[in-house]
N, C-alpha and C positions, 0 to 999 in steps of 0.2 A: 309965717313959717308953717311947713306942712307936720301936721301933729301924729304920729302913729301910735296905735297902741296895738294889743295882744291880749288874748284869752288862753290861759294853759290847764288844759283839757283833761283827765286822767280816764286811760281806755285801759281797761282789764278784760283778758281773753278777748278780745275786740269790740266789745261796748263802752260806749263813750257813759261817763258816772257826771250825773248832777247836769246835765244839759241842757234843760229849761235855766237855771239859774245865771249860766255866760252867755246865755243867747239874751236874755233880761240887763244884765249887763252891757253886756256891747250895745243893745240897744237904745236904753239910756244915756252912753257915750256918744252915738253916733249924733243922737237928738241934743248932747251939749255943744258940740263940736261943728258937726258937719250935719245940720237942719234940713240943708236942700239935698242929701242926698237920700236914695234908695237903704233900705236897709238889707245889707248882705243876710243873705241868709247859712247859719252853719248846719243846720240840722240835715242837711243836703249831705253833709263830706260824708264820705268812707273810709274806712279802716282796713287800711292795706291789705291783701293776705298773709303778709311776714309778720303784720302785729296780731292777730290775730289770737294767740295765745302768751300769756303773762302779763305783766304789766307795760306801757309806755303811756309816753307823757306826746301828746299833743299839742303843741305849739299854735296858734291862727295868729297871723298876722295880718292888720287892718289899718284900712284908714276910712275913705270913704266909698273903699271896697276892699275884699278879699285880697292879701298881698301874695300871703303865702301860707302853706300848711306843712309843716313838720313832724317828722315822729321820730324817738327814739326811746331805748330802756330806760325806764327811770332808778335811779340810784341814791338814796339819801344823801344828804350834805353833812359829811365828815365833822363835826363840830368838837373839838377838845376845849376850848376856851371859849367860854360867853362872855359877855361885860355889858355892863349896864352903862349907855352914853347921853347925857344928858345934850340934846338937840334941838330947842325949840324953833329953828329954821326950815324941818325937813319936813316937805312936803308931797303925799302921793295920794292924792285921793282918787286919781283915776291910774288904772292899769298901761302906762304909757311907757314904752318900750327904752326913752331917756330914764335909768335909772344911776343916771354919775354922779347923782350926790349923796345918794345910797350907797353905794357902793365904796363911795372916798370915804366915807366916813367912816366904813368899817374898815376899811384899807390901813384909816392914818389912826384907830383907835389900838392896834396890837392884836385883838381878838380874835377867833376866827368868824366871827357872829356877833353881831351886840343886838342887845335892846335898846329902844328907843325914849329915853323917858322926857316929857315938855311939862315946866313950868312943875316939875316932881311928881306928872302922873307917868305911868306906864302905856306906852302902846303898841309898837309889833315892834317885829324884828324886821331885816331888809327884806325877808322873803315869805315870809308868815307872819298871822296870827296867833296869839300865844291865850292860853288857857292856864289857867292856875287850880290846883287841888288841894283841898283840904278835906278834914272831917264833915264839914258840911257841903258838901260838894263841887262841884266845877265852872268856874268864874270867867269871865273875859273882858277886857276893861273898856270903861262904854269910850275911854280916848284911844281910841283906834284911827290909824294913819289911813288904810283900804279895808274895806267892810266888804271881808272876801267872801266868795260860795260858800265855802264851808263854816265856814264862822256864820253865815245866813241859815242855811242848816242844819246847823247842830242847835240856834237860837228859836227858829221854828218848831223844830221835834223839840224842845225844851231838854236838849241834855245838859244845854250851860245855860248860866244866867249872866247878864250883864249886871257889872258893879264898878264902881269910883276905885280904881287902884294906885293908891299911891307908891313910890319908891320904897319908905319907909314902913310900909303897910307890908311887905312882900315875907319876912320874918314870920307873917301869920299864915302860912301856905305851904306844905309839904312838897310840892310839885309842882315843875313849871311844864306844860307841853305844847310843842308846836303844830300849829293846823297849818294846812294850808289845801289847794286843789288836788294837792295830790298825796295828804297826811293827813287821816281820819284820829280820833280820839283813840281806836285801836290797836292803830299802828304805834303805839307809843314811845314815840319819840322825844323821851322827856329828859327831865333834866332836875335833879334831889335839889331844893332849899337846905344849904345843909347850916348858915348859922346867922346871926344877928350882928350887924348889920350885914344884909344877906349878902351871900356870895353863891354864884350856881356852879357845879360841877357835874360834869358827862355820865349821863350813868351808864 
């Protein structure tokens, strides 16, 4: 079966952000995957003249070459309802463009979003990596489902530290935030710890 995967890109005013890190990416995919093939090169594309100015999001589509490249406005993910789903079946360690079991899951959970928790630890959502706040700073738990860009550089620049998070551990946290390629720690897309045994609500 032919495996596809995706690199999604985030271009502001028409610079492509964190480049070297999906191109590192893909690269290591192509050498699990597809050994005897060439390595696509992305650092070639262009950025339309219509994106040019604000934000869009970058699509690449790959396999053992370049399938396709897309762009459109990027728009946060609406999220009113979080919930924490205990799944120790679901797997995505690579960026693979099959994500239907990701997806059902949050489908058949009610939520608009869950978290992911295996065996009572914590690890992303369908679509991000999640960051926790507290008083002493900003966490990310070392059971992570994709060991995304951004979760790679914010662990490099040392803004977050990786820690053991358990479900029941999550009480000790004021904030939960979501990263992902195209959600910086700035962009604060979080979401308040507001009680014991936790519960998340939209802020």
């Amino acid at each position: 079966m032919r495996l596809t995967f995706f690199e999604t890109i985030k271009v502001v005013d028409g610079v492509f952000c964190n480049l070297p890190l999906h191109s590192d990416r893909m690269k290591r995919t192509l050498v699990e995957f597809y050994p005897y093939a060439g390595i696509p090169k992305i650092d070639g594309i262009r950025v339309p003249p219509e994106c040019s100015s604000g934000v869009f999001k970058c699509r690449v589509t790959y396999s053992d070459c370049i399938e396709g490249v897309q762009y459109e406005p990027y728009y946060k993910k609406v999220i009113q309802a979080l919930g924490i789903v205990e799944d120790p079946g679901i797997r995505y360690a690579w960026k693979s463009v099959d994500r239907e079991a990701l997806s059902r899951a949050v489908h058949s959970s009610g939520f608009d979003e869950v978290i992911f928790a295996q065996n009572g630890f914590v690890t992303d959502t369908s679509f991000s990596n999640v960051v926790f706040q507290n008083s002493k700073g900003l966490f990310t738990p070392t059971t992570f489902l994709l060991d995304g860009t951004k979760r790679q550089e914010l662990l490099t620049r040392k803004v977050v530290c990786e820690k053991e998070i358990r479900v029941e551990d999550l009480y000790q946290y004021d904030r939960l935030i979501l990263i992902n390629a195209m959600l910086d720690i700035s962009d604060d897309y979080c979401f308040e710890i507001l009680t014991r045994p936790p519960q998340l609500a939209s802020l």
